[in-house]
C-alpha positions as CSV (number, residue, x, y, z in Angstrom):
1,X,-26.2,-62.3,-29.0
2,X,-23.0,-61.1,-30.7
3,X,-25.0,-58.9,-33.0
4,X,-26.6,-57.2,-30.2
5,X,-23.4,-56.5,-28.0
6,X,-22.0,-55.0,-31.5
7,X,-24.5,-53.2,-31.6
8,X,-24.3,-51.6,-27.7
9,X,-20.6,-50.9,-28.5
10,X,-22.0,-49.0,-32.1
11,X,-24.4,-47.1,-29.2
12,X,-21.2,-46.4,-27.2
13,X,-19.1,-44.9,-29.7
14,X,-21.7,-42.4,-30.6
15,X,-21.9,-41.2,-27.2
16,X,-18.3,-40.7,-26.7
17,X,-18.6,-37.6,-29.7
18,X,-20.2,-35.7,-27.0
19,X,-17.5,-36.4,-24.4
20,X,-14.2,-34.2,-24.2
21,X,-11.7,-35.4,-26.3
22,X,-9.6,-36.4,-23.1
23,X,-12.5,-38.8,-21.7
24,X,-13.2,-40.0,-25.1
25,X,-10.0,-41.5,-25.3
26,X,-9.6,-43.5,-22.2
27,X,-13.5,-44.6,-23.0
28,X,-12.6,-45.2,-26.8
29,X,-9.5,-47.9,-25.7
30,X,-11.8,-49.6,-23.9
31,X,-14.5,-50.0,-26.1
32,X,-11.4,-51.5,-28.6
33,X,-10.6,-53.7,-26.5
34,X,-13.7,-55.4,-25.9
35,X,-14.5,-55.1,-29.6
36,X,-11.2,-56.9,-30.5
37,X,-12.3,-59.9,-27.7
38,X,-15.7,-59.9,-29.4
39,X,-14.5,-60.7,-32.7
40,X,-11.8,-64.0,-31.7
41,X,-14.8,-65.1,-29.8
42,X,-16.6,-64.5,-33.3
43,X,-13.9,-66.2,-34.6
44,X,-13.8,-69.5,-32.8
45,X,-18.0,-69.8,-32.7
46,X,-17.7,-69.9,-36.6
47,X,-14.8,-72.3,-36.8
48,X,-17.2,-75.3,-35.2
49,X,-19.5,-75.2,-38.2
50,X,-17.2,-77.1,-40.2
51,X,-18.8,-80.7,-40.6
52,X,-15.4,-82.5,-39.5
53,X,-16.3,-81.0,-35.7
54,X,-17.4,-83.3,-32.6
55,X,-20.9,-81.9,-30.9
56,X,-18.6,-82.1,-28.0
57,X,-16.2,-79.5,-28.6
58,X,-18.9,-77.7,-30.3
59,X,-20.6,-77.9,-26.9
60,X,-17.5,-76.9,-25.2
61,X,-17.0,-74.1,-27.1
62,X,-20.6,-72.8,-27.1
63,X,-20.5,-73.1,-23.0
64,X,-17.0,-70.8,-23.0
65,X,-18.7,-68.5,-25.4
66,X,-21.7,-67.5,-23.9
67,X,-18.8,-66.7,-20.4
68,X,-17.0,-64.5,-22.3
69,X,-20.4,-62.9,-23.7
70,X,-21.8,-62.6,-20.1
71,X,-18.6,-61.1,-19.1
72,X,-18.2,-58.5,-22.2
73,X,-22.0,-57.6,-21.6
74,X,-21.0,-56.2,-18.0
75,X,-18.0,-54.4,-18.6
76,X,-20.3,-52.7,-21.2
77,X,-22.8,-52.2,-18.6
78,X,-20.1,-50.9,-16.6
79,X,-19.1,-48.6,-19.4
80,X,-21.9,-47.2,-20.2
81,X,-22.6,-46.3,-16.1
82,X,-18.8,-44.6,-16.6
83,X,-19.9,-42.9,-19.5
84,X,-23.3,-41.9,-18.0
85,X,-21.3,-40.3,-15.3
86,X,-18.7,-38.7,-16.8
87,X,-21.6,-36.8,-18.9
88,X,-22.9,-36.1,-15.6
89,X,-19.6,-34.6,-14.4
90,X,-19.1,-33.1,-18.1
91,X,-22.4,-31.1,-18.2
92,X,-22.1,-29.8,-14.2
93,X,-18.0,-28.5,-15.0
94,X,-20.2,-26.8,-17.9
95,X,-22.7,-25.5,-16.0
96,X,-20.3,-23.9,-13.3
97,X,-17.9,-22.5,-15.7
98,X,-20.8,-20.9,-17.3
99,X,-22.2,-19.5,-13.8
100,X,-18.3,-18.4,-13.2
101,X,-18.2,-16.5,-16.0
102,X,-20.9,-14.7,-15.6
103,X,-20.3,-13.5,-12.1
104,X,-16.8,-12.6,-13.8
105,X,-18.3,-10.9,-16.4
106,X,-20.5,-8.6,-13.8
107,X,-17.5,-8.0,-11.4
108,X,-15.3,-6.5,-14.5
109,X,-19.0,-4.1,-15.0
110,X,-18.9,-2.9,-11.4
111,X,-15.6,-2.7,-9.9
112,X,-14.4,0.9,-9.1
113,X,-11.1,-0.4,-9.5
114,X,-9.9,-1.6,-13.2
115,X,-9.5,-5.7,-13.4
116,X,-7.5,-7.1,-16.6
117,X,-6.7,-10.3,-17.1
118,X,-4.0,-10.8,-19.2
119,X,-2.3,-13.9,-21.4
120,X,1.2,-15.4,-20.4
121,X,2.3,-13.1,-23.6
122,X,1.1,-10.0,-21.8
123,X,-2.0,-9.7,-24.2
124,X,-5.6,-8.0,-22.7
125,X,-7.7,-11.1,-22.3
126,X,-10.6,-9.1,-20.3
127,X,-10.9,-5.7,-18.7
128,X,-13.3,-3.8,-16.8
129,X,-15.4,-1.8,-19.2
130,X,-16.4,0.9,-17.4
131,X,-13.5,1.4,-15.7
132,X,-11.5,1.7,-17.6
133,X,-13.6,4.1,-19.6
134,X,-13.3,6.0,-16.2
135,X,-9.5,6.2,-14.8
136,X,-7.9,6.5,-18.2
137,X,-10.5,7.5,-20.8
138,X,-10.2,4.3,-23.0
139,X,-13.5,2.3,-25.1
140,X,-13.0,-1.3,-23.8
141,X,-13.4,-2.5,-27.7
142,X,-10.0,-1.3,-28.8
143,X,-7.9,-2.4,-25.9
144,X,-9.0,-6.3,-25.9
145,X,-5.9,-7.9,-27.8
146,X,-3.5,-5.2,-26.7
147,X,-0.6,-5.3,-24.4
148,X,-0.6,-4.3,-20.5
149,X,2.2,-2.0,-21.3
150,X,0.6,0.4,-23.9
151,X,0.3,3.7,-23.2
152,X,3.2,3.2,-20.0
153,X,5.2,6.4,-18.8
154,X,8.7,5.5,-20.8
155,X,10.0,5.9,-17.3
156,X,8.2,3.4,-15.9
157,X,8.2,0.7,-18.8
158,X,11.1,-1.2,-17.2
159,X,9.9,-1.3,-13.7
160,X,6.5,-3.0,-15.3
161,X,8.6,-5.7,-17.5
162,X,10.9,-6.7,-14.6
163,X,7.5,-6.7,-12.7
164,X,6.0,-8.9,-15.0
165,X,8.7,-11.4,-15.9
166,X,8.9,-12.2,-11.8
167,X,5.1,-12.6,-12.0
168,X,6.0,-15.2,-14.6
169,X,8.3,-17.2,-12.9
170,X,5.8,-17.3,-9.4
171,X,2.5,-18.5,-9.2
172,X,0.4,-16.3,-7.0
173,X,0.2,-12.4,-5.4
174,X,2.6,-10.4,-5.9
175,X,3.9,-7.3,-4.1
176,X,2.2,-4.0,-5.3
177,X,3.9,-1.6,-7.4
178,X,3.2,1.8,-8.7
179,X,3.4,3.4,-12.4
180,X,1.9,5.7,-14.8
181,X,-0.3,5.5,-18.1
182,X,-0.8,8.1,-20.4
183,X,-5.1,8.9,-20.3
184,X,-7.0,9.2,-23.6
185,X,-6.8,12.9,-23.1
186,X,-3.2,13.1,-23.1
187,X,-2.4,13.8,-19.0
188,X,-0.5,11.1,-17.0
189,X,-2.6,8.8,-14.6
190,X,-1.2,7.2,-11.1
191,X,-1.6,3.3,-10.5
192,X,-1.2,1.6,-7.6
193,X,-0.9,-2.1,-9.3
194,X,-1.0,-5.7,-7.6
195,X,-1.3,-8.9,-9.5
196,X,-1.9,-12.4,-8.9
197,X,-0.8,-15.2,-11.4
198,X,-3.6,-17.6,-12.1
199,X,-2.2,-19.1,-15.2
200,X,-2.2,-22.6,-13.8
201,X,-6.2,-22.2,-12.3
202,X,-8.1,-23.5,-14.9
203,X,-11.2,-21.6,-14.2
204,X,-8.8,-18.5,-14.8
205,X,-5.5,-19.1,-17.0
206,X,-4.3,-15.8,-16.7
207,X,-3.1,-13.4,-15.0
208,X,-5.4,-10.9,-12.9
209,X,-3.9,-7.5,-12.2
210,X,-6.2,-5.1,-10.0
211,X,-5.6,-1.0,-10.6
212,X,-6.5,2.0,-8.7
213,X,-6.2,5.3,-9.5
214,X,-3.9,6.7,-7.0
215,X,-3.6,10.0,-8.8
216,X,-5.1,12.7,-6.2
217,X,-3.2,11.0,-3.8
218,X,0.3,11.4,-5.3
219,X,-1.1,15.2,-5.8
220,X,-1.4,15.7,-2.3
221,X,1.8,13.9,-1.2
222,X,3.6,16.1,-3.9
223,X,1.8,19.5,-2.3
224,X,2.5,18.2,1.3
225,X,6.4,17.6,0.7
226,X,6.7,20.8,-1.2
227,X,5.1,22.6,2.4
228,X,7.6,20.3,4.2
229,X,10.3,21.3,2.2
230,X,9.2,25.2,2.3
231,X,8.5,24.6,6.1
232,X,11.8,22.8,6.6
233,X,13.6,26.0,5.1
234,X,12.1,28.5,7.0
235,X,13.0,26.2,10.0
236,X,16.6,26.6,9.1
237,X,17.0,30.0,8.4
238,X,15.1,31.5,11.0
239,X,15.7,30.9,15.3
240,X,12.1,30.9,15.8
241,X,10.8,27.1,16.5
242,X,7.3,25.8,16.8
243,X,6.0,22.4,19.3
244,X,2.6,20.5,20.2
245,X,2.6,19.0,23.8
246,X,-0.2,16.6,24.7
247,X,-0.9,15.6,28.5
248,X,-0.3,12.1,29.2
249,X,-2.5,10.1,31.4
250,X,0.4,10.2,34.1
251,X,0.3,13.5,33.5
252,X,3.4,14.6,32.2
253,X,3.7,16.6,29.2
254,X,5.2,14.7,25.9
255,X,6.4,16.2,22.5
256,X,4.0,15.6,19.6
257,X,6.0,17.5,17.4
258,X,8.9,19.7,17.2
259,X,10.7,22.0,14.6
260,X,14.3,21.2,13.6
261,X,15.3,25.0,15.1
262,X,14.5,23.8,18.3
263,X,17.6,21.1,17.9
264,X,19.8,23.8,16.7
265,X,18.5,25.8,19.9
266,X,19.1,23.7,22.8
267,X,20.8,21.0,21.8
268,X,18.2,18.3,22.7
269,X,16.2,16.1,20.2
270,X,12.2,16.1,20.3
271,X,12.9,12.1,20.9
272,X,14.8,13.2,24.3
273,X,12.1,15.5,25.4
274,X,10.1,13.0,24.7
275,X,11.5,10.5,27.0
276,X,11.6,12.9,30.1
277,X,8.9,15.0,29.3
278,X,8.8,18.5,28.8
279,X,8.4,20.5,31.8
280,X,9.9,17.3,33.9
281,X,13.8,17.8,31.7
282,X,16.4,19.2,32.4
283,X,16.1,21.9,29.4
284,X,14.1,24.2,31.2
285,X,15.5,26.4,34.1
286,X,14.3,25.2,37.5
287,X,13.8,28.8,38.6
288,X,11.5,28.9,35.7
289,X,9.9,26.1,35.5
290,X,7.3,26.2,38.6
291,X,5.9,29.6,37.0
292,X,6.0,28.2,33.6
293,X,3.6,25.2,35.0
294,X,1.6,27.4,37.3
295,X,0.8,29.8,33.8
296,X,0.0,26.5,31.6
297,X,-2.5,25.1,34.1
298,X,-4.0,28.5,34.9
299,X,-7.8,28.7,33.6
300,X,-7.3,32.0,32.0
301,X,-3.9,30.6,30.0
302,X,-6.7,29.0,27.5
303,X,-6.5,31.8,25.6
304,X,-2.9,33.3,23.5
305,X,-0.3,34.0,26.3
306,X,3.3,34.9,25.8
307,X,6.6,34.8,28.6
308,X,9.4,34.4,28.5
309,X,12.0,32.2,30.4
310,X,15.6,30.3,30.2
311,X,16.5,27.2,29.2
312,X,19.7,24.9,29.7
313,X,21.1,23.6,26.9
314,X,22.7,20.2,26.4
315,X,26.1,22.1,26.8
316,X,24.9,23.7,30.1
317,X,24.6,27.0,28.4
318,X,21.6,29.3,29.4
319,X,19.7,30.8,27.1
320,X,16.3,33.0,26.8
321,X,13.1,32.3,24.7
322,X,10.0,34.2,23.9
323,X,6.7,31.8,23.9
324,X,3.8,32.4,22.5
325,X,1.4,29.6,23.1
326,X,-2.3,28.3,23.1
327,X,-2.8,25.9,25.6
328,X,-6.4,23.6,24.8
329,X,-8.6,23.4,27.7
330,X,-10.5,20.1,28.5
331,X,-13.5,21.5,30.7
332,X,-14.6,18.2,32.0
333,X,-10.9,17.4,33.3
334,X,-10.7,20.6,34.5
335,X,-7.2,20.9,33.5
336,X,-5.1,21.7,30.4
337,X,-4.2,18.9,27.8
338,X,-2.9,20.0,25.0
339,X,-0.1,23.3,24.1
340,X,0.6,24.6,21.0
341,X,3.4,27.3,20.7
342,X,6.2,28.8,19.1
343,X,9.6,30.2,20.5
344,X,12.3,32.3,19.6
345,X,15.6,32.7,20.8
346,X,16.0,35.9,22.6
347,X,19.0,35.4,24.4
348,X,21.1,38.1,22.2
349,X,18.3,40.5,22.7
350,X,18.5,40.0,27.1
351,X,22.4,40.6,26.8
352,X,21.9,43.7,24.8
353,X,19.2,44.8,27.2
354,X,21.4,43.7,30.4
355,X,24.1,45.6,28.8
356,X,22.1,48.7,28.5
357,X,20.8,48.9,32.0
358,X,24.1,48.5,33.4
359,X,25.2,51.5,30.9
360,X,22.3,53.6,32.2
361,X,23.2,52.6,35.7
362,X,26.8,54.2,35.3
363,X,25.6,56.7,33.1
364,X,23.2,57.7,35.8
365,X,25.9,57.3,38.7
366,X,28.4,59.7,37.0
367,X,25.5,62.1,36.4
368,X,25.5,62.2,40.0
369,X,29.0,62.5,41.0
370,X,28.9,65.7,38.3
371,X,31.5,63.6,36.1
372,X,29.3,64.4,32.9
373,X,28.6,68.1,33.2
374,X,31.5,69.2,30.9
375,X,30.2,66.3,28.4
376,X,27.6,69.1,27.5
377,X,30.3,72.1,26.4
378,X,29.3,72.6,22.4
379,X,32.5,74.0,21.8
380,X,33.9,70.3,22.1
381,X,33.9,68.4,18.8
382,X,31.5,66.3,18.3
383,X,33.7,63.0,18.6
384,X,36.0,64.4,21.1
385,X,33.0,64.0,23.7
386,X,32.4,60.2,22.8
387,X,36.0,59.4,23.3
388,X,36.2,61.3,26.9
389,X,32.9,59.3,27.9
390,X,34.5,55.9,27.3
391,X,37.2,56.8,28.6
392,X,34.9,57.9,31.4
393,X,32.9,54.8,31.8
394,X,36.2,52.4,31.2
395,X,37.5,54.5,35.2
C-alpha cells in the first residue's frame, strides 16, 4: 500500500511541470510533506520485523499504520482534485488571455486613432499599424522597440517627459495634452494625447496612450485668430462697428455680437446691451427709437436699409450713427428675428453739416439786407473780401 501511494505522489509531481511555477510551489510543499510522513511511517512498519518484537506491538503498529495510510491517501485525493482544478483555472486564464489579445490585436488594425502601448521604460510595446502608417508616415516594423519620444518637436520634448513621469507615479487616465512629431516626410504633425496607466492590470502591463491627429484643426484655429486679429485691427482703427441682434422669445432684442468700436463709441459693453436689450436701453435716443422699431419690424425692412439716428452715450453725450442693416424675416412669425448691421459714427459729419446750414442761413440773410453786394467788387483783393465777410458774419 505504501508502494502505491509513492507511486500517486510520482503521478503528482509530474503534473505539477505543467502548472505555473507559482501553483507548482504551494502544490510541490505539499506533496513533501506527505512524502516525508510516508517514509517515518515506512520507517516504523520495518522496525517490527526484528525477531525480538511482540505480535502485539506489531499489531499496534500495523492498526496506526494503515490510519495514517487512509489519512495520506485523502489528502492525495484532495490534491489531485486541487491540482485538477487549478489546471482547470490554468487553461481558462489561457484561453481568455488568448481571446484578449486577439481582440487587442484587431482594435490596434482598425482604430482611426493611433493606440501604443508602451513599457514603464517608455519603450513601444505595440502600436496601431495602420495608423500609424497614416498620421505620421511610419512602417510599424521599425518603431516596435523605440521610444514614445522619438521624432518629438524639441519644443515639446519636456512637456511629454514631465507628462510621462506624472503618468508614472498615478495609476489611471490622465488629463490630455497636446504636442508635435515630426512625419516620415519631414512636416510637423498635431496630437491631441491622453493616456491611461495600466502597468498594474495584468491583462495589460503598460501603459496605453490613444493619439489623434489634431492637425487641420490647429490649421484652422491658426487661420481663424489670424482673421480675429486682422478683424480686431480694423476694429480699432476705424469708427465703423458691426452687431447681430436676435429676437428673444419675450421679444426683446439681445446682442449676439458686437465689435470692440462700438465700446469705444458709446461707452456701453455688448454685456450691458445685453442685459437691457437693445432697443429697450438707454443708448438709443427716445425720439429715435419708436421709428427705429417701426423701420425694423416693417415687412419691406427685409431687405438692406440704411438711417440714421442718435444715441446717448454712457457720459450722456449724444451722438449720430449711420446704419446699414439686414434685418432676417421669419415668414411664419410674421415678424422680424434676427438684424445684422454695421454703424459709423457720423456725429462730426452732422456738426459740419449743422454748421453749414446755419452759414448758408446768414449768408442768405445778409444777401437780403444787401450787406454782400460790395463782396463782389474785383478790384478788392482777393483775401481782403474773406476778411470783410467774417468780419461780416461775426456782426
Amino acid at each position: 500500500m505504501i508502494e502505491k501511494i509513492f507511486k500517486q505522489l510520482q503521478d503528482l509531481q509530474e503534473k505539477l511541470k505543467k502548472l505555473p511555477s507559482e501553483q507548482q510551489a504551494t502544490l510541490t510543499s505539499n506533496i513533501d510533506n506527505l512524502s516525508l510522513s510516508l517514509q517515518e511511517l515506512a520507517l516504523e512498519f520495518h522496525s517490527l520485523l526484528f525477531p525480538n518484537e511482540s505480535i502485539a506491538k506489531l499489531e499496534r503498529l500495523n492498526s496506526k499504520l494503515e490510519i495514517q495510510l487512509r489519512k495520506q491517501a485523502a489528502r492525495i485525493g484532495q490534491l489531485e482534485e486541487q491540482l485538477q482544478q487549478e489546471s482547470r483555472q490554468y487553461r481558462s486564464a489561457t484561453q481568455a488571455l488568448t481571446k484578449g489579445e486577439a481582440r487587442l490585436q484587431t482594435l490596434l488594425r482598425n482604430s482611426s486613432d493611433l493606440i501604443t502601448i508602451v513599457e514603464a521604460d517608455g519603450r513601444i510595446r505595440e502600436q496601431s499599424p495602420v495608423a500609424v502608417e497614416r498620421i505620421l508616415g511610419y512602417k510599424l516594423e521599425p518603431r516596435l522597440g523605440g521610444f514614445q519620444d522619438d521624432f518629438l518637436h524639441p519644443d515639446d520634448v519636456t512637456v511629454w517627459q514631465t507628462y510621462f513621469a506624472k503618468l508614472l507615479e498615478q495609476p489611471g487616465i490622465a488629463r490630455p495634452i497636446e504636442y508635435r512629431k515630426r512625419h516620415a516626410e519631414g512636416y510637423w504633425v498635431y496630437l491631441e494625447v491622453v493616456a491611461n496607466n495600466l502597468l498594474h492590470d495584468s491583462s495589460i502591463n503598460g501603459i496605453v496612450i490613444i493619439s489623434r491627429d489634431i492637425t487641420e484643426r490647429k490649421i484652422s484655429e491658426a487661420a481663424l485668430r489670424e482673421s480675429e486679429s486682422h478683424y480686431r485691427i480694423l476694429s480699432q482703427i476705424t469708427s465703423d462697428f458691426a452687431y447681430s441682434f436676435n429676437l428673444l422669445p419675450d421679444k426683446t432684442w439681445a446682442c449676439d455680437w458686437m465689435t470692440e468700436a462700438f465700446t469705444r463709441i458709446t461707452g456701453y459693453t455688448p454685456s450691458e446691451i445685453e442685459t437691457s436689450g437693445w432697443l429697450e436701453c438707454d443708448c438709443i435716443h427716445p425720439d429715435d427709437r419708436e421709428m427705429l422699431l417701426e423701420q425694423i419690424q416693417s415687412r419691406s425692412s427685409s431687405c438692406k436699409e440704411v438711417s440714421e439716428y442718435r444715441i446717448i452715450t454712457k457720459t450722456g453725450e449724444i451722438r449720430w450713427l449711420w446704419d446699414c442693416r439686414q434685418v432676417v424675416w421669419d415668414e411664419a412669425e410674421g415678424q422680424a428675428v434676427r438684424i445684422y448691421g454695421a454703424c459709423q459714427d457720423i456725429t462730426e459729419h452732422k456738426l459740419v453739416e449743422a454748421k453749414l446750414c446755419e452759414t448758408n442761413q446768414i449768408l442768405q440773410s445778409l444777401e437780403e439786407k444787401g450787406n454782400l453786394k460790395s463782396c463782389s467788387d474785383r478790384s478788392e483783393p482777393f483775401w481782403a473780401r474773406y476778411v470783410r465777410i467774417a468780419k461780416i458774419l461775426k456782426s
